[in-house]
C-alpha positions in Angstrom: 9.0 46.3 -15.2 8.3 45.3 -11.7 4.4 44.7 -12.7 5.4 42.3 -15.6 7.6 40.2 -13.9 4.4 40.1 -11.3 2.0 39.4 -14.1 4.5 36.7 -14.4 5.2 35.2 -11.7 1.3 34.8 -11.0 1.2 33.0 -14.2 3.8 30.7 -13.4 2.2 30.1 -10.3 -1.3 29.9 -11.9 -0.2 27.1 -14.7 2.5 25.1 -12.0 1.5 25.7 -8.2 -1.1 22.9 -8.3 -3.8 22.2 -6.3 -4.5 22.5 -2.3 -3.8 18.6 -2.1 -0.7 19.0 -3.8 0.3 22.4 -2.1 -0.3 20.4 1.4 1.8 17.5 0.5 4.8 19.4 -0.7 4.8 21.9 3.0 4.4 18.2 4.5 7.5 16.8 2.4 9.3 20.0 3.0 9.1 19.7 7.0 10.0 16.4 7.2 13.3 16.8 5.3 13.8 19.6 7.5 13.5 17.6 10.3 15.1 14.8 8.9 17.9 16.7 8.2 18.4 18.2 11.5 18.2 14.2 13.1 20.9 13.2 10.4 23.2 16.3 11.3 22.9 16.1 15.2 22.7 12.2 16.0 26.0 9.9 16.0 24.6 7.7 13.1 26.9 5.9 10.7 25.2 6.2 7.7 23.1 9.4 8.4 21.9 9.9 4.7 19.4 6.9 5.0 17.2 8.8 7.1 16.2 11.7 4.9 16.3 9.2 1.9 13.5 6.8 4.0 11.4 9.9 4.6 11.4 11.2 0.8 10.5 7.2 -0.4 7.8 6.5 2.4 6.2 10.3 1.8 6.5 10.2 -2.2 4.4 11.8 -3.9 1.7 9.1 -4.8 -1.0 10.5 -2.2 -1.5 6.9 -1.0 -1.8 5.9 2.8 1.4 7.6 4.5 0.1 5.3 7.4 0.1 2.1 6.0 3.1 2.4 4.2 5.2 3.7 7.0 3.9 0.7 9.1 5.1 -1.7 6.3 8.1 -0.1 5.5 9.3 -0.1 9.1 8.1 -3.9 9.5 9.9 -4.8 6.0 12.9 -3.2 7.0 13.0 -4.8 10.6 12.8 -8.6 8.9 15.1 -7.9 6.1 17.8 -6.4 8.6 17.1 -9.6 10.1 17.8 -11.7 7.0 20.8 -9.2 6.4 22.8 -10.1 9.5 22.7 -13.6 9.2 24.0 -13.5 5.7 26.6 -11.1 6.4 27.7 -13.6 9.3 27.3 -16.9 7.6 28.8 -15.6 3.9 31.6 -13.7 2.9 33.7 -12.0 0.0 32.7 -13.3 -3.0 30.0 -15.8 -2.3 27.7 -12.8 -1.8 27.2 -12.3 -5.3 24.8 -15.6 -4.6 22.2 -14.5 -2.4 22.8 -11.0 -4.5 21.2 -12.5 -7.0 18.7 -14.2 -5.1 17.3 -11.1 -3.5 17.5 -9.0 -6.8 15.9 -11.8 -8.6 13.4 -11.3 -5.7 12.3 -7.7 -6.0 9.9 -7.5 -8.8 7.9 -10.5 -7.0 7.9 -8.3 -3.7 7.3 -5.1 -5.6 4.1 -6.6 -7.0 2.8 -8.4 -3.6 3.2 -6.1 -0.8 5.4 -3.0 0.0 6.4 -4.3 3.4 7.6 -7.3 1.3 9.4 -5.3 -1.0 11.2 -3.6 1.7 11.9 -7.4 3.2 13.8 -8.1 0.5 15.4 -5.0 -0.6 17.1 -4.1 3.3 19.4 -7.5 2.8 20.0 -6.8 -0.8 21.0 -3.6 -0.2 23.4 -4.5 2.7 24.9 -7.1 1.0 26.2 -5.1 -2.3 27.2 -2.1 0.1 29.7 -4.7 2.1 30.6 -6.0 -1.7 31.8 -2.4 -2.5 33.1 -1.9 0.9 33.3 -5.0 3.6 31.8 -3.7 6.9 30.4 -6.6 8.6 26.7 -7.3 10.2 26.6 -3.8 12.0 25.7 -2.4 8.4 22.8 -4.2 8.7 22.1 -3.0 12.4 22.7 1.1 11.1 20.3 0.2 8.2 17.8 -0.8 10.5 18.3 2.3 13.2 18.2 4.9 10.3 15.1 3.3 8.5 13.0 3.5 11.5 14.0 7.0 13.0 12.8 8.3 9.0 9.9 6.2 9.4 9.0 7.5 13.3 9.5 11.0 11.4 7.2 10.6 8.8 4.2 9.5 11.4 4.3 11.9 13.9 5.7 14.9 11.9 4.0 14.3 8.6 1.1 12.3 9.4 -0.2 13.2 12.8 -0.5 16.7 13.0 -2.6 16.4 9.4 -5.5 15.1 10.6 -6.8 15.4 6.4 -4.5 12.5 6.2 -6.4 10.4 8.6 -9.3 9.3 6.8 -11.9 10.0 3.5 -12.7 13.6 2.8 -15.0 12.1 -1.1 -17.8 13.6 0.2 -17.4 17.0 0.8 -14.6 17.4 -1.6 -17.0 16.1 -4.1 -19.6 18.4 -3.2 -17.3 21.6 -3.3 -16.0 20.4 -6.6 -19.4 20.3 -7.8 -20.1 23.9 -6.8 -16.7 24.9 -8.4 -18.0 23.7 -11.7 -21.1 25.0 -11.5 -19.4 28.6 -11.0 -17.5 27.7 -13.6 -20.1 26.9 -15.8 -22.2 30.0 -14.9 -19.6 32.5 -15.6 -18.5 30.9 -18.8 -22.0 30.8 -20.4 -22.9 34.1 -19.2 -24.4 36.5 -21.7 -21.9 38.7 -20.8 -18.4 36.1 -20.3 -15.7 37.4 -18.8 -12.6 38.3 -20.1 -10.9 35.1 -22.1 -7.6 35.4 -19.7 -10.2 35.6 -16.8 -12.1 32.6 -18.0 -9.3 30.7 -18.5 -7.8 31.1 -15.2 -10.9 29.5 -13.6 -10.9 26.7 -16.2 -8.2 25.5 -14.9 -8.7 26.1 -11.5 -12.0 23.9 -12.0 -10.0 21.3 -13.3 -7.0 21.7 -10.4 -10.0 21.2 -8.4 -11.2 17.7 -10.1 -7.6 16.6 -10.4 -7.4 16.9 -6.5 -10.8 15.1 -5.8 -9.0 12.4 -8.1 -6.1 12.1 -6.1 -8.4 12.4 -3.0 -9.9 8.9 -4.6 -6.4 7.7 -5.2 -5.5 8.1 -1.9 -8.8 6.8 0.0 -8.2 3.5 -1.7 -5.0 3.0 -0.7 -6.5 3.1 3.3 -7.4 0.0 5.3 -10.7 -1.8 3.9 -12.7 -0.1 6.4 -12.2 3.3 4.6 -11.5 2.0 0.8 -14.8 0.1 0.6 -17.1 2.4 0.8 -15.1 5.0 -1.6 -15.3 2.4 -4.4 -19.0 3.9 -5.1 -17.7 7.3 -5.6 -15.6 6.3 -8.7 -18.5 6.5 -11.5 -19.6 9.9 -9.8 -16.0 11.7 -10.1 -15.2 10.7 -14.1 -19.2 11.4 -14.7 -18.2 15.0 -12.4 -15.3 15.0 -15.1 -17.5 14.5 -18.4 -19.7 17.4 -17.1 -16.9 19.5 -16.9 -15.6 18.7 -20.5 -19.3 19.3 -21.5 -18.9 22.6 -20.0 -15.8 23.7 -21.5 -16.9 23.0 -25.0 -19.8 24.4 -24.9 -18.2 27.1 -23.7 -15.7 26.9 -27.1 -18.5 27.1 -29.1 -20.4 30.1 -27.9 -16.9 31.8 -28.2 -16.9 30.7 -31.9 -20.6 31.9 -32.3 -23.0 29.4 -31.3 -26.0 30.7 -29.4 -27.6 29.2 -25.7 -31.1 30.2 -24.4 -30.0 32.7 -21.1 -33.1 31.0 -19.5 -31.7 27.3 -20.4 -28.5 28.0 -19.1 -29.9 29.3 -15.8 -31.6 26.0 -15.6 -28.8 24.7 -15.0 -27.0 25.7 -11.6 -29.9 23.9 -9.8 -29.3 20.7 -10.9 -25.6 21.0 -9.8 -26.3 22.6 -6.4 -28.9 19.7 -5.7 -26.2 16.7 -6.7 -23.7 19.3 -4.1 -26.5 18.4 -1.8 -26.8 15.2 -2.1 -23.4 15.2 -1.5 -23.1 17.0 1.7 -25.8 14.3 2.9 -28.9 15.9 1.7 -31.2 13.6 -0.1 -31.2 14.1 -3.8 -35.3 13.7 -4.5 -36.7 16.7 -6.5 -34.1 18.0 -9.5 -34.3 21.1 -11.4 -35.9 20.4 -14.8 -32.7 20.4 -17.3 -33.0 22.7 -20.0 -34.2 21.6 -23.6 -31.9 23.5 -25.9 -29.8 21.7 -28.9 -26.1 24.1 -28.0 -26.6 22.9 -24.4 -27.5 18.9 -24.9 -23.6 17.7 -24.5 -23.9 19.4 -20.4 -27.3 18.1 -20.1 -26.9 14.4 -21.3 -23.4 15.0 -19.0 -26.1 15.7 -16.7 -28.3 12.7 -16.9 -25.2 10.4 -17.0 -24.1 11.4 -13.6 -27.8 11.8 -11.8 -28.2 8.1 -13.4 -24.4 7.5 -11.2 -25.7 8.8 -8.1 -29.2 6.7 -8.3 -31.5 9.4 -6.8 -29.3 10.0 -4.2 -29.0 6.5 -2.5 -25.3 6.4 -3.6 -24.4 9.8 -1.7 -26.2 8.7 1.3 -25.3 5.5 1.7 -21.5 5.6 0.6 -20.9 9.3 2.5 
């Protein structure tokens, strides 16, 4: 009994625990409640839920620039407190409901323009239906603003400082290890002798945890300053050509399983090519590859192959973008 419920709760962590970005993030997310929390429980503030609540909407879980968006959400929130005192001072009761409307009709503008804008408007709004429900005067606007920054101090120096992964582009040698974690994958599913199906298809999808986290890896690096985002932009065709090859990979590895037959030698062709583009990668310059192998059951990995060599442009990409 107690090595079934093992066997499952390794699956379960197999098919949901995600990858090491995601794993990071959520012990990052987890802290910073924690701390958050604690502030909430032991300072003297009014309104003590808005802190944990700014940590969870400046951390979420869209792997962009934790940075950038702190900076802008405190900056929004500081303006829009701001705007919120002088409307709770200059309108009352009722006549709210006017510049209500105003700054609702507002959001979807600042929600497409700027986050720091969308937080400019959103800090009024939300101080002006709080003191509809419940009249409490401009000071609502002053705990707003004290709770928003204390989450957002939070978030920098507990979930963005100590992570120095956070601070700037990691394409290139994530790239490169993802490579290598396909090729592994590749080699063990077109061995002559495969491993076991269950085996195979727990480093299947670990190979594709792997790409999804050099995706979000992307995601996040474009959401950085210019400085950073720029130079990612060229990586883009190499990760979905790194994704083709994988799809290649996997079936041609359904086929063989249904009976089609690959040359041993053609498939040990392969490996070198992918070590050399993990090369190129790392900094290496990409100038003599393997010869790909010519064999019909293998031409969707090779022509996978090509595409992404012809991506990386003899290794000028790599070495120039890296």
């Amino acid at each position: 009994m107690a090595g079934r419920l093992g066997r499952l709760a390794g699956r379960l962590v197999d098919e949901f625990g995600g990858g090491r970005l995601s794993r990071i993030f959520t012990l990052r997310l987890m802290v910073c409640m924690g701390v958050a929390g604690f502030v909430s429980e032991v300072l003297p503030l009014q309104r003590s839920y808005w802190v944990p609540l700014t940590v969870a909407i400046v951390l979420k879980p869209d792997y962009g620039s934790v940075f950038a968006r702190t900076l802008q959400r405190a900056i929004g929130t500081v303006v829009g407190a701001v705007a919120g005192v002088v409307l709770l001072v200059l309108v009352h009761g009722t006549w709210l409901l006017i510049p209500f409307a105003v700054l609702a009709a507002l959001l979807p503008y600042g929600r497409s323009r700027n986050y720091g804008l969308l937080a400019t408007f959103l800090t009024p709004l939300v101080v002006v239906l709080i003191d509809l429900l419940t009249p409490a005067g401009w000071r609502l606007a002053e705990d707003r603003l004290i709770d928003t920054l204390i989450g957002c101090a939070i978030v920098l120096v507990v979930g963005y400082a100590p992570w120095p992964m956070s601070w700037y582009a990691h394409l290139p040698q994530q790239f490169a290890q993802t490579v290598l974690d396909v090729c592994r994958y590749m080699e063990e599913a077109l061995a002559p002798t495969p491993a076991s199906p269950a085996a195979q298809s727990r480093m299947r999808r670990s190979t594709y945890r792997a790409l999804a986290d050099l995706r979000t890896e992307f995601q996040r690096t474009m959401s950085e300053p210019p400085s950073i985002s720029r130079r990612a932009t060229a990586w883009w065709p190499a990760v979905v050509a790194l994704e083709q090859v994988m799809d290649a990979v996997t079936a041609t590895a359904v086929a063989v399983s249904h009976g089609a037959v690959v040359s041993p030698d053609g498939v040990r062709q392969l490996p070198g090519t992918l070590q050399a583009i993990s090369e190129a990668a790392a900094g290496k310059a990409l100038t003599a590859v393997p010869e790909l192998p010519d064999d019909e059951t293998l031409k969707p990995i090779t022509e996978a192959l090509r595409a992404l060599l012809g991506v990386l442009g003899s290794g000028e990409r790599l070495t120039a973008h890296g």
